[in-house]
Chimera marker file (.cmm) of the C-alpha trace (Angstrom):
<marker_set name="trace">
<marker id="1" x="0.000" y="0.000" z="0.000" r="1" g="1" b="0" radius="0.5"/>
<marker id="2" x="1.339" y="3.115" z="-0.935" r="1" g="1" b="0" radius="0.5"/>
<marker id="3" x="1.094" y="6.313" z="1.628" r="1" g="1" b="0" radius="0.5"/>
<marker id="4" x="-2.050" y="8.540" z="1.528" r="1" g="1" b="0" radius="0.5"/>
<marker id="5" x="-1.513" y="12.343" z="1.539" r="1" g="1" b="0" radius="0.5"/>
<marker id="6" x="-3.386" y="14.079" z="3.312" r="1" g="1" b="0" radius="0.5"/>
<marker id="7" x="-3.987" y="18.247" z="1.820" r="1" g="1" b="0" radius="0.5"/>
<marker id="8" x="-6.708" y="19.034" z="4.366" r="1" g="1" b="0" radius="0.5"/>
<marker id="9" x="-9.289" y="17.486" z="6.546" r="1" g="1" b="0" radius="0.5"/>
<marker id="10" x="-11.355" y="17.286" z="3.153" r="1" g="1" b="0" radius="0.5"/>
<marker id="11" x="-8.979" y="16.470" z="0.638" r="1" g="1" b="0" radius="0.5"/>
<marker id="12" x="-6.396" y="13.108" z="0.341" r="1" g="1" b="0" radius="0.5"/>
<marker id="13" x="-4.685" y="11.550" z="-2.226" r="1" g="1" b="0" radius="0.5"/>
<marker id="14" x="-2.843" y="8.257" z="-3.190" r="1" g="1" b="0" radius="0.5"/>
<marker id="15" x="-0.152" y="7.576" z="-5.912" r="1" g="1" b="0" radius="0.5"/>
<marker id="16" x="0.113" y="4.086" z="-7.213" r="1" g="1" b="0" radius="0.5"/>
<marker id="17" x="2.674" y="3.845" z="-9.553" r="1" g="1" b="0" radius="0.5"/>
<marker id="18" x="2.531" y="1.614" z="-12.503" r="1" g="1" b="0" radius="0.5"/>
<marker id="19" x="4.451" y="0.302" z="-15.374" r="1" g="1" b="0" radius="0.5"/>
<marker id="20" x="3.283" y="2.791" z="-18.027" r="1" g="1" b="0" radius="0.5"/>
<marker id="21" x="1.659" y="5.570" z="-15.983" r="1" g="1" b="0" radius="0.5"/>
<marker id="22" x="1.016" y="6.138" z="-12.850" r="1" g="1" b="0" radius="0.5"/>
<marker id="23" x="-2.684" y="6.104" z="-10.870" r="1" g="1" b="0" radius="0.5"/>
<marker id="24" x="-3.573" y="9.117" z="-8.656" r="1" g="1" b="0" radius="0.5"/>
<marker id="25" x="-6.311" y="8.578" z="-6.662" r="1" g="1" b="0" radius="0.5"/>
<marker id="26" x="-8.370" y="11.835" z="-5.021" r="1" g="1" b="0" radius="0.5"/>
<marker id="27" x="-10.496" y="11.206" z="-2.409" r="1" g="1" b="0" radius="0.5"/>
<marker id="28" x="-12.478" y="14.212" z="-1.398" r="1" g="1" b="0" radius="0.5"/>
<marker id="29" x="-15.583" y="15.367" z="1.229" r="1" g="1" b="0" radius="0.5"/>
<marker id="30" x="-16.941" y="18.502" z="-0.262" r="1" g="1" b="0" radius="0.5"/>
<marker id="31" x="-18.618" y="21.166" z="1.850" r="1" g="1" b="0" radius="0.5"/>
<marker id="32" x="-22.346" y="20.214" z="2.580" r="1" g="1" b="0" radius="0.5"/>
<marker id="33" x="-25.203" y="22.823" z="0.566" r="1" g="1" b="0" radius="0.5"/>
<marker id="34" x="-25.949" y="24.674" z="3.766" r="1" g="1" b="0" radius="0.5"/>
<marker id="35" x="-22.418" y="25.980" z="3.752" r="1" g="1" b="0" radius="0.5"/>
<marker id="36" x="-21.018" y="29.792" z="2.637" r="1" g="1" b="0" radius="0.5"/>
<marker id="37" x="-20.100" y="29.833" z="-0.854" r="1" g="1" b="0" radius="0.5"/>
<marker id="38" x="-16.669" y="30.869" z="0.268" r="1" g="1" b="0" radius="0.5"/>
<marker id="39" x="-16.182" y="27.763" z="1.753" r="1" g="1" b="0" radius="0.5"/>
<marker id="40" x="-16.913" y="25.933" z="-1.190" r="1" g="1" b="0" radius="0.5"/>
<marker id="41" x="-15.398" y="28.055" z="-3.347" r="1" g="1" b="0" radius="0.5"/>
<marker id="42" x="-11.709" y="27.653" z="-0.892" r="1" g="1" b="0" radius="0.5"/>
<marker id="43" x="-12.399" y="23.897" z="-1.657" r="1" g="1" b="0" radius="0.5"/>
<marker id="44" x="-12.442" y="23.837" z="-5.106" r="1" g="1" b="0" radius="0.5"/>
<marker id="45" x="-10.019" y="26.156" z="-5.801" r="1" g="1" b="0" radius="0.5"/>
<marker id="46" x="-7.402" y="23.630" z="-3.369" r="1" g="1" b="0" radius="0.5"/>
<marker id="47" x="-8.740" y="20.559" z="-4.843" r="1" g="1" b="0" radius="0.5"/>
<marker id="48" x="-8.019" y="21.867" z="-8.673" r="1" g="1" b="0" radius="0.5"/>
<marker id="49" x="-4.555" y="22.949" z="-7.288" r="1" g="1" b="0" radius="0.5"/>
<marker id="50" x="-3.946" y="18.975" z="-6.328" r="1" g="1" b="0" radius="0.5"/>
<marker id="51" x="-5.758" y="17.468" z="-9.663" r="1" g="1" b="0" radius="0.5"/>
<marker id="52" x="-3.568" y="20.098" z="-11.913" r="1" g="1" b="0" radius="0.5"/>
<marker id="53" x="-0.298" y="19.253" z="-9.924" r="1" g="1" b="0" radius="0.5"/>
<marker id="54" x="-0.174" y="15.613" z="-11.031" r="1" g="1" b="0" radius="0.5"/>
<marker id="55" x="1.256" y="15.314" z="-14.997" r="1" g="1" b="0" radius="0.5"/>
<marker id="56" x="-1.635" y="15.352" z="-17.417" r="1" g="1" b="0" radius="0.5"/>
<marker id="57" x="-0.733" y="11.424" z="-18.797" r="1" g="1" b="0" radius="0.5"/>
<marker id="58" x="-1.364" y="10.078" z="-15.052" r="1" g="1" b="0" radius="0.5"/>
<marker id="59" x="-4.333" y="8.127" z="-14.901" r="1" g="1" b="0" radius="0.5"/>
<marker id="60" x="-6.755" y="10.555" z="-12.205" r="1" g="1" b="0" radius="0.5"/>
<marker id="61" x="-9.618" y="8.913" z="-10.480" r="1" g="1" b="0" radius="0.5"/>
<marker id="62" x="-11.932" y="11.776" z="-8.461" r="1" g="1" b="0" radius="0.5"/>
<marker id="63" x="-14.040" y="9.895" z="-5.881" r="1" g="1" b="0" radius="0.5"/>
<marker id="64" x="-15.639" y="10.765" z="-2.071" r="1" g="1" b="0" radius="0.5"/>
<marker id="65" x="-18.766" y="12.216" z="-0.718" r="1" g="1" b="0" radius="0.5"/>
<marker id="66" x="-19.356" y="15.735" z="-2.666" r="1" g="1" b="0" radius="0.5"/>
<marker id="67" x="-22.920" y="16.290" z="-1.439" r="1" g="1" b="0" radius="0.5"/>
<marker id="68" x="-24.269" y="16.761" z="-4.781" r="1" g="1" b="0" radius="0.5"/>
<marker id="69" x="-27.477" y="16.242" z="-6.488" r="1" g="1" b="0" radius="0.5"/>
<marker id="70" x="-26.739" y="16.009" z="-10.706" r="1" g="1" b="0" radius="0.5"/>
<marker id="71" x="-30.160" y="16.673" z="-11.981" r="1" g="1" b="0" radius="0.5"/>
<marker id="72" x="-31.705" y="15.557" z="-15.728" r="1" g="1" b="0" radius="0.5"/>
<marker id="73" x="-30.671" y="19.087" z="-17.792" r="1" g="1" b="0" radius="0.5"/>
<marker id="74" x="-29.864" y="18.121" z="-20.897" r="1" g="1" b="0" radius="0.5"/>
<marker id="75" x="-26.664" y="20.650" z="-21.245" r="1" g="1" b="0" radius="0.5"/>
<marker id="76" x="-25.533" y="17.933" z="-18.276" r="1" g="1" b="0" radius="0.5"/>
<marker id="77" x="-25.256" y="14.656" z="-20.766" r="1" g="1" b="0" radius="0.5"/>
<marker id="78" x="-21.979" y="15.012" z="-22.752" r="1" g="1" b="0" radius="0.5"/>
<marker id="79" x="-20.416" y="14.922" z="-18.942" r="1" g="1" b="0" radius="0.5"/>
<marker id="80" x="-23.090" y="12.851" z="-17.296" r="1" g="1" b="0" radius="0.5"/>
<marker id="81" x="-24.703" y="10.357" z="-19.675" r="1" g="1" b="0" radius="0.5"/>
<marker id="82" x="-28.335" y="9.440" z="-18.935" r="1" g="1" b="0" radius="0.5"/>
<marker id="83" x="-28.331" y="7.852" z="-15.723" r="1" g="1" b="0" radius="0.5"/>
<marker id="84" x="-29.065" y="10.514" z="-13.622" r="1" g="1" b="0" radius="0.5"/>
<marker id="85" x="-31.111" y="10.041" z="-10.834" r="1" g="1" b="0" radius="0.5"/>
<marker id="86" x="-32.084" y="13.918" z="-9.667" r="1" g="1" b="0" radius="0.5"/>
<marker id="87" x="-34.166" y="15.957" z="-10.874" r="1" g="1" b="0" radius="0.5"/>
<marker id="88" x="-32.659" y="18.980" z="-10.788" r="1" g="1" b="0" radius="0.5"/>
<marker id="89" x="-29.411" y="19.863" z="-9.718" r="1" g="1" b="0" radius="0.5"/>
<marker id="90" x="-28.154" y="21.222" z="-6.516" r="1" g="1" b="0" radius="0.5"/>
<marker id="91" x="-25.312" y="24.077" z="-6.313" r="1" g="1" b="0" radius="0.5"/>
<marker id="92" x="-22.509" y="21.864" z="-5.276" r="1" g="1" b="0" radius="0.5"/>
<marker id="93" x="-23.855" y="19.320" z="-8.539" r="1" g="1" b="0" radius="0.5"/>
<marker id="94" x="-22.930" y="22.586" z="-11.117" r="1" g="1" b="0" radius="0.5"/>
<marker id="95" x="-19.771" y="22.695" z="-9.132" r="1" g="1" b="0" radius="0.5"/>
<marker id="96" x="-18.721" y="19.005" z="-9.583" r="1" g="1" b="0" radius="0.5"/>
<marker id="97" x="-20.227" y="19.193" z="-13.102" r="1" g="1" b="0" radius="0.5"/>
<marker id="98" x="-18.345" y="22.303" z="-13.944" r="1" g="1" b="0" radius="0.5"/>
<marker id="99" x="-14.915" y="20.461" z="-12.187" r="1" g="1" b="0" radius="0.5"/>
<marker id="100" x="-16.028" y="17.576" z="-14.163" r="1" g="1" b="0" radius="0.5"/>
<marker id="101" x="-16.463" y="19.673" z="-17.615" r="1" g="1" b="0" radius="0.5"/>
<marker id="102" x="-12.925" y="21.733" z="-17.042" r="1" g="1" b="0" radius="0.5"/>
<marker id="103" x="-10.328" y="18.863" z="-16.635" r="1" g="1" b="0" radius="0.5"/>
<marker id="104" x="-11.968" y="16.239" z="-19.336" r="1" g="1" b="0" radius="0.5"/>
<marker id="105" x="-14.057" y="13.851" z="-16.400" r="1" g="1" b="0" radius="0.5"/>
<marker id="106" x="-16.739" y="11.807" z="-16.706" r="1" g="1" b="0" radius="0.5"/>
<marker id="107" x="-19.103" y="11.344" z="-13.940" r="1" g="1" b="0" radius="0.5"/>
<link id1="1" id2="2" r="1" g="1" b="0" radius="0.2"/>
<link id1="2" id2="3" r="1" g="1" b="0" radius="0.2"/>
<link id1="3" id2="4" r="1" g="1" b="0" radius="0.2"/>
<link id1="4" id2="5" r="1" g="1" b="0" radius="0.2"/>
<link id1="5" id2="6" r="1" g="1" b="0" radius="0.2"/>
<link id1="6" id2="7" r="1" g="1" b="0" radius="0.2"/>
<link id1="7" id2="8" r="1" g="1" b="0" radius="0.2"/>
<link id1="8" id2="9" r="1" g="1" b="0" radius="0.2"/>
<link id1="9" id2="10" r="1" g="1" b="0" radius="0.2"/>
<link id1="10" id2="11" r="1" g="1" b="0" radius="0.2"/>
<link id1="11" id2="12" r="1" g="1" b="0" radius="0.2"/>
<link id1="12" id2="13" r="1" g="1" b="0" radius="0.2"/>
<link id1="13" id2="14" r="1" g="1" b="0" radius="0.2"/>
<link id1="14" id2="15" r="1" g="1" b="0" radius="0.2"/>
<link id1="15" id2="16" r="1" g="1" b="0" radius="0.2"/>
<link id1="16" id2="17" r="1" g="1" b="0" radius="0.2"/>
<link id1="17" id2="18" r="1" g="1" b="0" radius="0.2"/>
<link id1="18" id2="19" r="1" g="1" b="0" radius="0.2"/>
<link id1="19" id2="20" r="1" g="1" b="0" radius="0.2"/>
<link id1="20" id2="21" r="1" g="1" b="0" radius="0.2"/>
<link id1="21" id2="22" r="1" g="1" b="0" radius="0.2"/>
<link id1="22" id2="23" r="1" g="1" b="0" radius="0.2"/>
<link id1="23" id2="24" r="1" g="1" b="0" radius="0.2"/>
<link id1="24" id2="25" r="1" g="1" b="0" radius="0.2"/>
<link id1="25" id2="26" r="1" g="1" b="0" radius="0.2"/>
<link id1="26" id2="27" r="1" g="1" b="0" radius="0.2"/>
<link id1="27" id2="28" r="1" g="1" b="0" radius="0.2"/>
<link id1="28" id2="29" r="1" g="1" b="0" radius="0.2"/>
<link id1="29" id2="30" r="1" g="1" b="0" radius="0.2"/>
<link id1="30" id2="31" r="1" g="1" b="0" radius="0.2"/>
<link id1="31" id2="32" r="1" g="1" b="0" radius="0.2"/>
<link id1="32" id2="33" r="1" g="1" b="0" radius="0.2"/>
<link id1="33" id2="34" r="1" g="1" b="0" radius="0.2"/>
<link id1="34" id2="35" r="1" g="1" b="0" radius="0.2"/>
<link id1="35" id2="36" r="1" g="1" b="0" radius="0.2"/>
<link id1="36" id2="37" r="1" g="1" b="0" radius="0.2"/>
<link id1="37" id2="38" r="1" g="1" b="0" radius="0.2"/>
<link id1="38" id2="39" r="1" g="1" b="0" radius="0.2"/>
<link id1="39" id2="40" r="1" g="1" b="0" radius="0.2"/>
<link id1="40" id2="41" r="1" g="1" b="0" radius="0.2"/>
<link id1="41" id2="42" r="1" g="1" b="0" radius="0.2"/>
<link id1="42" id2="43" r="1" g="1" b="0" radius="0.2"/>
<link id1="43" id2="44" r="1" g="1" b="0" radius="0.2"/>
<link id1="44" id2="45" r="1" g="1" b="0" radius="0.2"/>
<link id1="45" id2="46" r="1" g="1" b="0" radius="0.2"/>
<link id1="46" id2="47" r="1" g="1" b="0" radius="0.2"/>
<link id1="47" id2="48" r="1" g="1" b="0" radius="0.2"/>
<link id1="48" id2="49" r="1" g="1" b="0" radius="0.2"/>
<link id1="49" id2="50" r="1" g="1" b="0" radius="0.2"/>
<link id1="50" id2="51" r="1" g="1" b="0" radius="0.2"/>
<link id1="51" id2="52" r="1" g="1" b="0" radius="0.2"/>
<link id1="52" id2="53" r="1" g="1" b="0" radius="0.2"/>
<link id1="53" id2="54" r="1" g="1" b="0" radius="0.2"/>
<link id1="54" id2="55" r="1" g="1" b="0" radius="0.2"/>
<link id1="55" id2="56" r="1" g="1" b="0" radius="0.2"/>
<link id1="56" id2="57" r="1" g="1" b="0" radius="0.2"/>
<link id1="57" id2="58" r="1" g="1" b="0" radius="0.2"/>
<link id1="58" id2="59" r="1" g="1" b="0" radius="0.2"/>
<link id1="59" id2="60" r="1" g="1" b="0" radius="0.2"/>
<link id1="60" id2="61" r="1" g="1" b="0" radius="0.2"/>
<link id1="61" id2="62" r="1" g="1" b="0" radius="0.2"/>
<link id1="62" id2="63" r="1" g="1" b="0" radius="0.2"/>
<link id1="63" id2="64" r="1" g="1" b="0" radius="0.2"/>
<link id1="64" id2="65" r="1" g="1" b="0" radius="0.2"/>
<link id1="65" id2="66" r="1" g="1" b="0" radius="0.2"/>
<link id1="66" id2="67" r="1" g="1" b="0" radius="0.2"/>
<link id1="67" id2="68" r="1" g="1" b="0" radius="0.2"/>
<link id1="68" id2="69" r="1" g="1" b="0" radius="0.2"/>
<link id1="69" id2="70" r="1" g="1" b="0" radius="0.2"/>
<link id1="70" id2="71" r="1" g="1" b="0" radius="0.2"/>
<link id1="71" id2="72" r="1" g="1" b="0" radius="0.2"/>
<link id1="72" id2="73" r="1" g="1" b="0" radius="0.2"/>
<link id1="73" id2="74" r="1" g="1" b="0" radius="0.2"/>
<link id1="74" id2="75" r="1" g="1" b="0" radius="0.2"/>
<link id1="75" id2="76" r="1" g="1" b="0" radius="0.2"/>
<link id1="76" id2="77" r="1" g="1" b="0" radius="0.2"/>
<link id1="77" id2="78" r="1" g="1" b="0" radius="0.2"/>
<link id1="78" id2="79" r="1" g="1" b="0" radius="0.2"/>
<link id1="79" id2="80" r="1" g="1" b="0" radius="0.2"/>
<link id1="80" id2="81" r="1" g="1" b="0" radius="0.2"/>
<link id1="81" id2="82" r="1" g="1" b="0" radius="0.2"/>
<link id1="82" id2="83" r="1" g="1" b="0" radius="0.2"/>
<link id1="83" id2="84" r="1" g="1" b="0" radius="0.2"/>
<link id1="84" id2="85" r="1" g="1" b="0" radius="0.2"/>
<link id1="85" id2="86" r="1" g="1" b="0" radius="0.2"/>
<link id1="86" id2="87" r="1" g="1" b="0" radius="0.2"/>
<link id1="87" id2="88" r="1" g="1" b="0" radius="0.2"/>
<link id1="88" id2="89" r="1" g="1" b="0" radius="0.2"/>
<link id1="89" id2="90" r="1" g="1" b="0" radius="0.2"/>
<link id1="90" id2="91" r="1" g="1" b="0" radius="0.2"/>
<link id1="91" id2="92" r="1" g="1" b="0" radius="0.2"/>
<link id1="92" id2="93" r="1" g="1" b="0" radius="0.2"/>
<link id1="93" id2="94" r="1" g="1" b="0" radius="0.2"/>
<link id1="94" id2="95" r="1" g="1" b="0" radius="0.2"/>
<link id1="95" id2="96" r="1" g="1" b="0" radius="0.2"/>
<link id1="96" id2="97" r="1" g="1" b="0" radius="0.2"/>
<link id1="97" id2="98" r="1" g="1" b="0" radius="0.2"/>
<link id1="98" id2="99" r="1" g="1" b="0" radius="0.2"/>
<link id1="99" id2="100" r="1" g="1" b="0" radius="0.2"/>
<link id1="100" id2="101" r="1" g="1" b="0" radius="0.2"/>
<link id1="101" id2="102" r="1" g="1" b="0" radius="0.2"/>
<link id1="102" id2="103" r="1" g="1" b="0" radius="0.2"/>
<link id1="103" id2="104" r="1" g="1" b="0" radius="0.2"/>
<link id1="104" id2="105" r="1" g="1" b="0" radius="0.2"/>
<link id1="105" id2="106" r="1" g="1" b="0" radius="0.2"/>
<link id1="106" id2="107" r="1" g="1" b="0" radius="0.2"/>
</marker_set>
């Protein structure tokens, strides 16, 4: 087992190294709806600073609890697909969408 790393109380990674490329994994609690914008906003901004400090051929795998609901719009599906099981998205579901959207994910 490789070492974790731990950023913050919300934010850990693992590198597992491989023959051909290496696999990062992220592991991430986002802040709950109910909290400021600012807070949210601090997270993303740290957790794009860990995703865009690994080289771009790494193999990245984003995964935790980020309190979001993903909702049915259709401007959603390139990222998305179809199974979606929300309605309508919450705020922290744009954010993870818009993460998503900037650095080539799928959800």
């Amino acid at each position: 087992m490789k070492r974790v790393e731990f950023v913050s109380d919300r934010l850990s990674y693992v590198v597992l190294r491989g023959c051909w490329h290496n696999i990062i994994v992220v592991n991430v609690h986002t802040p709950s709806e109910e909290k400021s914008d600012e807070s949210k906003d601090s997270f993303y901004e740290e957790l794009e600073q860990v995703f865009d400090h690994f080289p771009k051929y790494h193999m990245k795998i984003l995964l935790g609890d980020f309190n979001a609901e993903v909702g049915r719009e259709n401007i959603f599906k390139p990222t998305i697909g179809q199974e979606r099981v929300h309605q309508d998205s919450n705020d922290n579901g744009v954010r993870l969408v818009n993460l998503s959207t900037s650095r080539n994910l799928v959800v």
